[in-house]
MARLUM-611703 format. One line per field, with one value per residue (C-alpha): x, y, z; residue in one letter. Coordinates in nm, 3 decimals, m for minus. Layout:
<pts>
px	[X:...]
py	[Y:...]
pz	[Z:...]
type	[A:...]
</pts>
This chain:
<pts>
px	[12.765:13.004:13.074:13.082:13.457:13.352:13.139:13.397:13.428:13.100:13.140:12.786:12.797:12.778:12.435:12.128:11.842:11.447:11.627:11.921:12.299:12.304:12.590:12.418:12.358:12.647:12.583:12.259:12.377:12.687:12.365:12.247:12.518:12.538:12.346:12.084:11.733:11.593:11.903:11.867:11.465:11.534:11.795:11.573:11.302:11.511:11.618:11.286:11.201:11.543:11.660:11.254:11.049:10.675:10.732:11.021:11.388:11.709:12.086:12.204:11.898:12.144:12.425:12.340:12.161:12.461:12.540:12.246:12.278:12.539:12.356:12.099:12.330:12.593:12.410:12.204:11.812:11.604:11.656:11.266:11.273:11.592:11.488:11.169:11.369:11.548:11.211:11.082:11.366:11.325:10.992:10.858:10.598:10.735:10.592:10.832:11.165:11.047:11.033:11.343:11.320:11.445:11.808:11.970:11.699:11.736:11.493:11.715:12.023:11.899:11.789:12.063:12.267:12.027:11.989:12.451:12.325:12.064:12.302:12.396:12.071:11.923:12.029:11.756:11.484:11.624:11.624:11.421:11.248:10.913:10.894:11.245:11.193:10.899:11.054:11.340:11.070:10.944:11.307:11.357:11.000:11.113:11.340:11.256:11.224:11.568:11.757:12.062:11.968:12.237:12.128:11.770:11.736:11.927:11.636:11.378:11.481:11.531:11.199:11.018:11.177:10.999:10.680:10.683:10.846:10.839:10.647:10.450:10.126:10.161:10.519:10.448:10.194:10.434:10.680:10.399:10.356:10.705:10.710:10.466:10.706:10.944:10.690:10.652:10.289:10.160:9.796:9.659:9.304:9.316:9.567:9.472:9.559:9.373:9.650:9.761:9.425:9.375:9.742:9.638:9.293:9.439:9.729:9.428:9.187:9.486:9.551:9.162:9.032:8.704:8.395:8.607:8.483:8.289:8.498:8.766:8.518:8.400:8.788:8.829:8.463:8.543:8.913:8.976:8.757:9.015:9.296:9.681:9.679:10.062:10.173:10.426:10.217:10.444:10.333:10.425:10.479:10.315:10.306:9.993:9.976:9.776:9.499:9.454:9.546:9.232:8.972:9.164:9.070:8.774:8.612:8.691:8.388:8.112:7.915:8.207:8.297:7.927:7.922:8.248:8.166:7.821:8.018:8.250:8.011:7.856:8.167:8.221:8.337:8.686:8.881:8.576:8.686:8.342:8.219:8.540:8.434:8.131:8.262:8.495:8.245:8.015:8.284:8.401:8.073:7.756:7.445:7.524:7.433:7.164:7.293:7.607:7.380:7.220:7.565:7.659:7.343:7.429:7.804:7.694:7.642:7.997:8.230:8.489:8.453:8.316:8.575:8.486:8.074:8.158:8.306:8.071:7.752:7.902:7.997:7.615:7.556:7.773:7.587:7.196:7.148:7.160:6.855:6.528:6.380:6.586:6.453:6.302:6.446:6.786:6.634:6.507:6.868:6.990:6.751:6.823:7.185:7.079:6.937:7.166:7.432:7.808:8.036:7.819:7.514:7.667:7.768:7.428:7.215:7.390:7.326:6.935:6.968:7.098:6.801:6.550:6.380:6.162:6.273:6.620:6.486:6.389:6.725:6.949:6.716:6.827:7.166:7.323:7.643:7.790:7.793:7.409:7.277:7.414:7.312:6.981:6.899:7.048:6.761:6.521:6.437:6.090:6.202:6.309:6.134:6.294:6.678:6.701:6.666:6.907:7.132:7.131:7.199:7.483:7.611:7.588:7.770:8.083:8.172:8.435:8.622:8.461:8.185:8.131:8.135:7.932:7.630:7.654:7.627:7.324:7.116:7.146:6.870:6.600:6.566:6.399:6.370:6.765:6.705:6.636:6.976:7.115:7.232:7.467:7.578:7.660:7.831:8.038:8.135:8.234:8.422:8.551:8.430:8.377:8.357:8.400:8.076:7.917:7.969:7.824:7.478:7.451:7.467:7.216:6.992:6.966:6.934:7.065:7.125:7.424:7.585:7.579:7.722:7.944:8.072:8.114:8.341:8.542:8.621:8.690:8.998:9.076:9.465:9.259:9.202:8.919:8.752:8.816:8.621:8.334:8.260:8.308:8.065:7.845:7.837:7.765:7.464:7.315:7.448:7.452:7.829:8.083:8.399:8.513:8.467:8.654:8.914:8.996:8.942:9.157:9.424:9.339:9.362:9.651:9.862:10.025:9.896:9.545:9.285:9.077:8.929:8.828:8.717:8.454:8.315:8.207:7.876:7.677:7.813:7.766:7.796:7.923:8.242:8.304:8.568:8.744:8.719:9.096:9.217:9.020:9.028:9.390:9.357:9.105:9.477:9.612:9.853:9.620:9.305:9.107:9.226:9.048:8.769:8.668:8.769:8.556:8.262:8.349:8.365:7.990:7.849:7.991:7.897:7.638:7.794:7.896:8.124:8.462:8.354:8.220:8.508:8.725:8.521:8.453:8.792:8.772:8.494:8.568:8.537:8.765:8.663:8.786:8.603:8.253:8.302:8.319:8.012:7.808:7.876:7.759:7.471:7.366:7.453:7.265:7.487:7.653:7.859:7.795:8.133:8.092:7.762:7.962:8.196:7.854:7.691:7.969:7.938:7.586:7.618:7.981:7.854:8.226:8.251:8.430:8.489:8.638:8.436:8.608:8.444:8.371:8.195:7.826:7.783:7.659:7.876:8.045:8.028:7.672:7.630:7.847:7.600:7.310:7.450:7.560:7.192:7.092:7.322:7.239:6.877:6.994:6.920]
py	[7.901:8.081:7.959:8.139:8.237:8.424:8.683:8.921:8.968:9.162:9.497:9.443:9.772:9.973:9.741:9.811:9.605:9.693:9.817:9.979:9.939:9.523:9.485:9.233:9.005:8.806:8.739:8.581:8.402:8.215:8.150:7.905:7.686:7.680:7.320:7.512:7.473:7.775:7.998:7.877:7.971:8.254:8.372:8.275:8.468:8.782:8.759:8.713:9.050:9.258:9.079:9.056:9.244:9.199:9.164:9.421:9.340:9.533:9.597:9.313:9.056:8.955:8.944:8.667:8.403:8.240:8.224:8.111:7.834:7.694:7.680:7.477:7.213:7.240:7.366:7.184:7.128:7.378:7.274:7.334:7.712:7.810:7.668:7.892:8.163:8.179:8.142:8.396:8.687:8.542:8.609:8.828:8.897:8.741:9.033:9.253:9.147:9.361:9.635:9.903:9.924:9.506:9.582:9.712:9.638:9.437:9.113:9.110:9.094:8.774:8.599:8.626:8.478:8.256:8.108:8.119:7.869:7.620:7.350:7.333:7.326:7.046:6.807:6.855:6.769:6.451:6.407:6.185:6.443:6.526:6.898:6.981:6.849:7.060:7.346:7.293:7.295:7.635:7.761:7.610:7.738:8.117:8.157:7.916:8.142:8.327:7.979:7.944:7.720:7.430:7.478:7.512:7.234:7.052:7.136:7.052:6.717:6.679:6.791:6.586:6.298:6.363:6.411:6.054:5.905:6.038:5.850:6.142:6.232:6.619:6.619:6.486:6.781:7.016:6.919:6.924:7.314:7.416:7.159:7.455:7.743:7.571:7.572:7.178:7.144:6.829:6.738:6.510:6.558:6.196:6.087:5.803:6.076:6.350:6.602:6.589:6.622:6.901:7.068:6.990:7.170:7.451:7.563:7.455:7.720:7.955:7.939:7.921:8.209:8.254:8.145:7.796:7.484:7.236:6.958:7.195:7.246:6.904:6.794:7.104:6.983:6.586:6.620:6.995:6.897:6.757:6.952:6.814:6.596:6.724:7.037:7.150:7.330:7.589:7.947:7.976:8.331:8.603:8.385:8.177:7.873:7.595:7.645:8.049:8.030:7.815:8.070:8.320:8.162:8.027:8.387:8.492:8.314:8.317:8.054:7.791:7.929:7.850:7.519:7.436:7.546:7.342:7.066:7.074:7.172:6.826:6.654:6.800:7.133:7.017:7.283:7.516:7.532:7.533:7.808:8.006:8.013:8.073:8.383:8.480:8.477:8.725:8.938:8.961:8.994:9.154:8.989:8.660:8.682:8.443:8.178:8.217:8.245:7.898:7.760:7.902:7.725:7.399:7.441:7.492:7.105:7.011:7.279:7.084:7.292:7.623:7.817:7.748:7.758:8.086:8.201:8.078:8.248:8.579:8.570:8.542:8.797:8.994:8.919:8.832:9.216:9.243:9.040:9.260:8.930:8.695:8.310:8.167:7.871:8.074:8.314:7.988:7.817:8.174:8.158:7.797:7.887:8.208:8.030:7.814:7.897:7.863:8.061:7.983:8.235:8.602:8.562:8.354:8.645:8.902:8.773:8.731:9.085:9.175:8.979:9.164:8.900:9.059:8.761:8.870:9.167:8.941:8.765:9.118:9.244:8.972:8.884:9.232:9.368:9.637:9.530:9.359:9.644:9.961:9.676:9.599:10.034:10.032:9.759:9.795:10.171:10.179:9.965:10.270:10.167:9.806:9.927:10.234:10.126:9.859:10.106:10.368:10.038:9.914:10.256:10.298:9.971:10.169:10.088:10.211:10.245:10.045:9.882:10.243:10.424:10.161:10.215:10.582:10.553:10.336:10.621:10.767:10.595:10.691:11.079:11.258:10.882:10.893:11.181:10.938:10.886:11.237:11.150:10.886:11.068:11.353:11.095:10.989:11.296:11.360:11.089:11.070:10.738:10.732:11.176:11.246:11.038:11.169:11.553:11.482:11.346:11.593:11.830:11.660:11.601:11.985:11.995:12.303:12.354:12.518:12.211:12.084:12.407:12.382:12.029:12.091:12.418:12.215:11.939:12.228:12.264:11.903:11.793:11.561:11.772:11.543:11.579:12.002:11.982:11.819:11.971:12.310:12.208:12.086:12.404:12.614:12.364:12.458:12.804:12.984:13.072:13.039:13.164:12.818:12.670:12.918:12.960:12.564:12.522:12.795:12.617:12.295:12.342:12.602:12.216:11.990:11.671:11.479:11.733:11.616:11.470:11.811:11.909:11.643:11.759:12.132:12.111:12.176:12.537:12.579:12.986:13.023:12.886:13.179:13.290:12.970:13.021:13.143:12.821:12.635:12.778:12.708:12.316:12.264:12.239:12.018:11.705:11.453:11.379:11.305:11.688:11.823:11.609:11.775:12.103:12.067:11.963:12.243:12.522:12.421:12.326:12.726:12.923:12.739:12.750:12.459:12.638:12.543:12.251:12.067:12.067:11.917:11.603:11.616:11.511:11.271:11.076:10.696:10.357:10.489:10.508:10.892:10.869:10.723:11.033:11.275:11.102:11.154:11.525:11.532:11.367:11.651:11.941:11.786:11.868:11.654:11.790:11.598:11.441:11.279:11.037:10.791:10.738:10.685:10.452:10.245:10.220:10.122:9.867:9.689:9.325:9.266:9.478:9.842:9.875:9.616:9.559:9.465:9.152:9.372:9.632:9.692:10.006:9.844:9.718:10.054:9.917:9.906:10.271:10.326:10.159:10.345:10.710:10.648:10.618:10.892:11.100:11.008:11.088:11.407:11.735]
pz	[9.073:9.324:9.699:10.010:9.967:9.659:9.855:9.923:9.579:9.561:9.687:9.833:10.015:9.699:9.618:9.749:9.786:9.975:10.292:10.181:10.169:10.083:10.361:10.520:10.211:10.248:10.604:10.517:10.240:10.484:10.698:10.482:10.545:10.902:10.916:11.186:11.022:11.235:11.099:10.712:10.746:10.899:10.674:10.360:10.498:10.542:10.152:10.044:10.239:10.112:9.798:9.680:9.823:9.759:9.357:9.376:9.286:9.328:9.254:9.457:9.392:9.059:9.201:9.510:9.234:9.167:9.549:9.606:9.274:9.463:9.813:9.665:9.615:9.903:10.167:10.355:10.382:10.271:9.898:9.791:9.919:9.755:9.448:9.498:9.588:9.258:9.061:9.250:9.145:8.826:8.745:8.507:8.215:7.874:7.719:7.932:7.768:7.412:7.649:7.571:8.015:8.006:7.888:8.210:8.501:8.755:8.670:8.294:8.512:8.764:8.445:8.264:8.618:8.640:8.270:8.322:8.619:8.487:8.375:8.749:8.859:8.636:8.859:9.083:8.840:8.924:9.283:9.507:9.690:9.491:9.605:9.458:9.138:9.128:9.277:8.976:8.699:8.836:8.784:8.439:8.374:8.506:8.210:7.954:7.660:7.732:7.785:7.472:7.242:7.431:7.744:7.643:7.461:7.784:7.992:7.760:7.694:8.005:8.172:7.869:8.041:8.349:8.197:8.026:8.357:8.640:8.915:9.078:8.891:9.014:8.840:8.507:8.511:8.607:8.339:8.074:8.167:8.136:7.829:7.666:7.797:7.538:7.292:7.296:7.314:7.437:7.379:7.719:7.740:7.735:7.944:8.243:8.470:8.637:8.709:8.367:8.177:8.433:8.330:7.963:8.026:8.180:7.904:7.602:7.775:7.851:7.456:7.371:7.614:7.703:7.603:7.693:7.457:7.631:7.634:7.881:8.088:8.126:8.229:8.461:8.638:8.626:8.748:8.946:9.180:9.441:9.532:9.473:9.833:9.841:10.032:9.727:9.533:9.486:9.296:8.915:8.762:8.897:9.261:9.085:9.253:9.006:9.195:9.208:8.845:8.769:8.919:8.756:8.402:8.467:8.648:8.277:8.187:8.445:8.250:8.310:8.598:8.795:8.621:8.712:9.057:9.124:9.019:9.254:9.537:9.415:9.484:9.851:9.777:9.897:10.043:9.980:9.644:9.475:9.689:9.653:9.275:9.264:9.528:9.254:9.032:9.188:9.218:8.889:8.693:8.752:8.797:8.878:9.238:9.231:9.031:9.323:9.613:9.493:9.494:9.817:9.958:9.838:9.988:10.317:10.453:10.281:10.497:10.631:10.985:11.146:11.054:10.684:10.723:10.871:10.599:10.342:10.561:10.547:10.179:10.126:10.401:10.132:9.838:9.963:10.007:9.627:9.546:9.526:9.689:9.831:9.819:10.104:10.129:10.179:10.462:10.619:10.624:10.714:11.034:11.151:11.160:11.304:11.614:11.687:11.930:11.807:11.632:11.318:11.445:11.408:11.028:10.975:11.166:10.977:10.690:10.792:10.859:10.465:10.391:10.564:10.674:10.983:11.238:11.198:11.439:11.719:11.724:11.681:11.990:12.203:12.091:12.048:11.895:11.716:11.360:11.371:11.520:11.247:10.961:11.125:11.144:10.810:10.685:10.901:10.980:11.032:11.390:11.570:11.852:11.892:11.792:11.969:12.313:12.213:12.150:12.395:12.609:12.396:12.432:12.776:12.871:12.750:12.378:12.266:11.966:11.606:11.788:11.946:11.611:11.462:11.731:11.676:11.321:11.358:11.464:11.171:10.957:11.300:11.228:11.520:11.673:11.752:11.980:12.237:12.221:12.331:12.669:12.537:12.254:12.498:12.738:12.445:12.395:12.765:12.770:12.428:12.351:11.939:12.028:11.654:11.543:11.864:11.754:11.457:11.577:11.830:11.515:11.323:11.637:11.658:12.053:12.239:12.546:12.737:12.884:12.443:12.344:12.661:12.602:12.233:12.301:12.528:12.221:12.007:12.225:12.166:12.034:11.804:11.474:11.339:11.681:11.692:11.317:11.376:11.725:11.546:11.255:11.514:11.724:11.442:11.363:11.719:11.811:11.427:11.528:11.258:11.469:11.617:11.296:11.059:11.306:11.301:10.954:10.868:11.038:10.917:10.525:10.595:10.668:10.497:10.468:10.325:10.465:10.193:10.535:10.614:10.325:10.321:10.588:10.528:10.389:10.674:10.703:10.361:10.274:10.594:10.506:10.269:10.446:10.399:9.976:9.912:10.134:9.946:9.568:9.539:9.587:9.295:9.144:9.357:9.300:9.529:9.341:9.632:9.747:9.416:9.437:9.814:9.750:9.435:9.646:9.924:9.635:9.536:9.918:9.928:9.662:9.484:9.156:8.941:8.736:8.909:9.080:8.723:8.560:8.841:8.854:8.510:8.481:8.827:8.725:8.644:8.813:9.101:9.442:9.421:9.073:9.250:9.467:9.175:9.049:9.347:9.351:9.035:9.070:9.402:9.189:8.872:8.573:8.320:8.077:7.712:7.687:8.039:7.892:7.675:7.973:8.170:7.895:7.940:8.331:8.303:8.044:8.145:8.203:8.399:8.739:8.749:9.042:9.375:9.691:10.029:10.203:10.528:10.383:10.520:10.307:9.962:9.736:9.452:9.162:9.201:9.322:8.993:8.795:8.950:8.964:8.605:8.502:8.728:8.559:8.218:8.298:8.418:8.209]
type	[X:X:X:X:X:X:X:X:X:X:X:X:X:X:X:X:X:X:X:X:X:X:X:X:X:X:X:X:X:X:X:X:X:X:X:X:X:X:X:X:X:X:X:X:X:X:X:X:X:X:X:X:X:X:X:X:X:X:X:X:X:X:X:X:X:X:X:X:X:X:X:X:X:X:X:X:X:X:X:X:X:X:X:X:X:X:X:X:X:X:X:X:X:X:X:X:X:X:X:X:X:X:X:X:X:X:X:X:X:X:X:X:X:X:X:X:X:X:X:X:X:X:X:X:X:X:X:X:X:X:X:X:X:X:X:X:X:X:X:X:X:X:X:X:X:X:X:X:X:X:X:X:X:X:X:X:X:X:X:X:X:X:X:X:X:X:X:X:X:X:X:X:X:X:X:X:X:X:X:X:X:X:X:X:X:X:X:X:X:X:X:X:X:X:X:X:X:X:X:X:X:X:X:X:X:X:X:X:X:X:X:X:X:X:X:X:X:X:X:X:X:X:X:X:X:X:X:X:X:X:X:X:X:X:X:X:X:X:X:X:X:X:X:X:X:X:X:X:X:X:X:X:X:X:X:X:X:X:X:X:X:X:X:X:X:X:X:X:X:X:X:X:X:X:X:X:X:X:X:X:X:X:X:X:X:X:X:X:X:X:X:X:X:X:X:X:X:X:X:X:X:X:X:X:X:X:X:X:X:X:X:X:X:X:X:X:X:X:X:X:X:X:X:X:X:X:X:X:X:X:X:X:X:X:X:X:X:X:X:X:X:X:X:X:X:X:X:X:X:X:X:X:X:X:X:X:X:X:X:X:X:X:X:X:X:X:X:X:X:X:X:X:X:X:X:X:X:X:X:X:X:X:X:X:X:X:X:X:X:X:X:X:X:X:X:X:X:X:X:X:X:X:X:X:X:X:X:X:X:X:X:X:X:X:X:X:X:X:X:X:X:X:X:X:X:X:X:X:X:X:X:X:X:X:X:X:X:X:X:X:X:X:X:X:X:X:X:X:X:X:X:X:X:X:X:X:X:X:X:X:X:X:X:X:X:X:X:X:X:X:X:X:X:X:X:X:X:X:X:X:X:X:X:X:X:X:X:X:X:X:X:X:X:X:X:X:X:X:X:X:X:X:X:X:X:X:X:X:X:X:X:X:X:X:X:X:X:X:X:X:X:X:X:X:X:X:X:X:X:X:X:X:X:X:X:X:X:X:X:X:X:X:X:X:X:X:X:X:X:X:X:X:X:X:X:X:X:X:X:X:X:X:X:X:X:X:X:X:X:X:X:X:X:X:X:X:X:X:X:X:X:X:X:X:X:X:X:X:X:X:X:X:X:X:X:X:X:X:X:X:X:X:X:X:X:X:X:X:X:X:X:X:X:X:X:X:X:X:X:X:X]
</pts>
């Protein structure tokens, strides 16, 4: 350990840390003994964000442990997060220290300072507060296989003692986890006490891996069902808190994972932990979204508040557009909740809406917004005559921004029905409310007059480039003129920057955009993959041949989202090269998911549009 009056020893200024010059290191680290709680937490959270630095470390992380060693024990409060602090810097994947990249980096340096500082810090394992003992464990666990034998054995000995004595359940099964970083396995599947059959579970199904035996799942059911009551969970490695660390295993294996799941749902589905599994679940694996949709059902009457039932109604508005035919005894629940009015009735509706159940229309018609209205066009096309009215209304009222791009875009499924909607699109355009979705439906739309043409020269000369594009595109969709369009283009892909944007959206001029080819040939070859992936699709919307375009998302294609792209290119020009299909064989038949989803996505989720253009391909000639 070193004190304050060491820190001028440290030429600090020569370090650097997430920010820089680490100047101001030893500043923060004084802080921590100023006796002010506000300054401690506020210096501690400046470390964490220079000295660590989401998962980073630096030159002059190694260099404050033993500073901050010694703060744990002199300065005063705040003993739990400094504890955490070091653990933190000190984590890293066992694996790692084969690696010839460990000698010399920065995490090998703070664990060597901080293995030089355990025999300090054991102390703490035995003090009366219960969050720093476990907050010590997570340090001795941080560096347990590179402890010396002496000190090593020190700490084991000494955490075995608090897993045969001390008084807190949650500690005893904190010690028996860093008792198996030593390599002192301790078998407790039949211990009197939950949290240690649970620990015991957890390391025998870590060693096992999946399919998990039986009897693990049974104890992770029976005793993971309540959540530590304590607010000292803190994370392990890889900032895996007990908790996050059990979905991780048990999402390994879905079968576990939904029984573990209903079973806690049973229980009360504390904490929304059942439903957060079975969530997990779904998005892990494919295919499981009814078994999770029956779970998700069942969770509803045990959420704790609002907050939490709204959360659980739009997971299965995320999921219930997957089933061919979802259950009726879901859309039913969907449309009480639906009805009702609280905070509870927009995720509920929407989720009616993924459902297509028809008497989600009635309710979207008279309780409009935004997001219900592009998902209800989306589902329910053939009600042109309900929605659009709705719409043009909506639109009218002034939206602006999202909600404003997401009524535009929910014209889209209407065809010549969306015409309707040409004075607000045009009034959008005036006044540059959601203008760049606006220019493109007036494209599509194919109206002309002189005041369109006028109004879409005028945004031509707009300082926004997207907004100069896709008026330009959409000029040359009404008047047949290219100039406006090859002019701004030209000027557009002669920049630096992602104008893969751009790229994307030159199909409608397709030959036209000739002139554009030696702009364009040149980034088939370019460093940013989604750059090669548009200009690949530009080169073929141009010319009509495959022959460059193939072989640039040939190489693309994968369970990317710039991959899914590639895919869908290939799937409109209709060639697939032979050494593409066992790549494809394997997309179609992966039982685990390829590809991530985000929560707020309304578009489908793309690891099933992977799946599907993967056997569109492969039926392909």
């Amino acid at each position: 350990m070193k004190s304050p009056a060491e820190l001028d020893g440290v030429p600090w200024s020569a370090l650097t840390h997430a920010y820089g010059s680490a100047e101001d290191v030893p500043e923060l680290i004084r802080a921590l003994y100023q006796g002010d709680m506000e300054t401690t937490d506020e210096a501690i959270y400046e470390l964490y964000g220079n000295i660590h630095h989401q998962g980073t470390v630096y030159p002059a992380s190694a260099p404050a442990v033993p500073f901050l060693a010694h703060a744990v024990h002199h300065a005063s409060g705040r003993r739990e997060e400094l504890l955490m602090l070091l653990a933190t810097l000190a984590d890293h994947d066992p694996a790692g220290i084969e690696s010839p990249h460990w000698p010399g980096s920065s995490v090998a340096a703070i664990c060597a300072e901080l293995c030089d500082a355990i025999p300090d810090l054991l102390p703490c394992l035995g003090d009366p507060g219960r969050g720093v003992r476990r907050a010590a464990l997570r340090v001795v666990a941080a560096v347990a296989e590179l402890l010396p034998y002496g000190p090593g054995a020190l700490a084991a000995e000494q955490v075995d003692a608090l897993y045969v004595n001390d008084p807190v359940p949650a500690v005893r099964a904190d010690a028996l986890i860093v008792l198996n970083r030593f390599g002192r396995l301790r078998e407790s599947l039949d211990s009197p006490l939950p949290e240690i059959r649970l620990a015991s579970a957890l390391l025998a199904a870590e060693r096992s891996g999946p399919p998990y035996p039986a009897e693990l799942v049974e104890v992770i059911a029976e005793d993971g069902a309540e959540p530590d009551p304590g607010d000292d969970d803190f994370p392990w490695s890889g900032t895996t808190t007990q908790d996050e660390q059990l979905t991780r295993l048990l999402t390994q294996d879905p079968d576990a994972a939904l029984a573990v799941g209903a079973r806690w749902i049973a229980a009360g589905d504390l904490d929304s932990r059942g439903s957060w599994l079975a969530q997990k679940t779904a998005e892990t694996w494919r295919d499981q979204e009814r078994e999770v949709l029956d779970l998700l059902l069942a969770a509803l009457p045990q959420q704790r508040d609002a907050v939490a039932l709204a959360a659980r109604l739009r997971a299965i508005g995320h999921w219930i557009g997957h089933l061919s035919e979802p259950d009726a005894g879901l859309r039913d629940t969907l449309h009480r909740y639906a009805s009702a009015d609280d905070e509870t009735a927009e995720p509920a509706l929407l989720a009616l809406v993924h459902s297509r159940d028809p008497r989600a229309l009635e309710l979207v018609v008279h309780r409009p917004g935004a997001q219900l209205l592009e998902a209800a066009a989306r589902r329910f096309p053939e009600a042109a005559g309900q929605l659009v009215p709705v719409i043009r209304h909506e639109l009218a009222a002034g939206a602006i921004g999202n909600p404003g791009i997401a009524l535009v875009n929910a014209l889209s499924p209407f065809g010549a029905a969306a015409h309707e909607a040409q004075p607000e699109l045009l009034d959008c355009l005036r006044t540059r409310r959601a203008a760049i979705v606006a220019a493109r439906r007036i494209g599509l739309n194919g109206i002309q007059t002189s005041e369109i043409t006028d109004l879409l020269h005028n945004a031509t000369q707009s300082t926004d480039s997207s907004l100069r594009a896709a008026a330009a595109v959409a000029h040359y969709q009404l008047t047949g003129d290219t100039g406006a369009a090859l002019r701004i283009y030209g000027e557009l892909l002669s920049a630096r920057g992602q104008i893969h944007w751009y790229l994307s959206s030159l199909e409608p001029l397709g030959s036209a955009a000739a002139p554009l080819l030696p702009l364009i040939e040149p980034l088939l070859e370019a460093g940013y993959e989604w750059t090669r992936m548009a200009a690949a699709e530009a080169h073929h919307w141009i010319t009509g041949s495959p022959d460059r375009a193939v072989p640039v998302l040939v190489e693309l294609a994968g369970p990317t989202p710039v991959g899914l792209r590639a895919l869908k290119a290939l799937a409109a020009i209709g060639q697939v090269p032979e050494e593409l299909r066992p790549a494809l064989r394997s997309f179609v038949s992966s039982p685990l998911r390829l590809l991530n989803d985000s929560p707020l996505s309304d578009q489908g989720h793309p690891d099933e549009e992977l799946r599907v253009l993967s056997r569109t391909l492969l039926t392909a000639g």
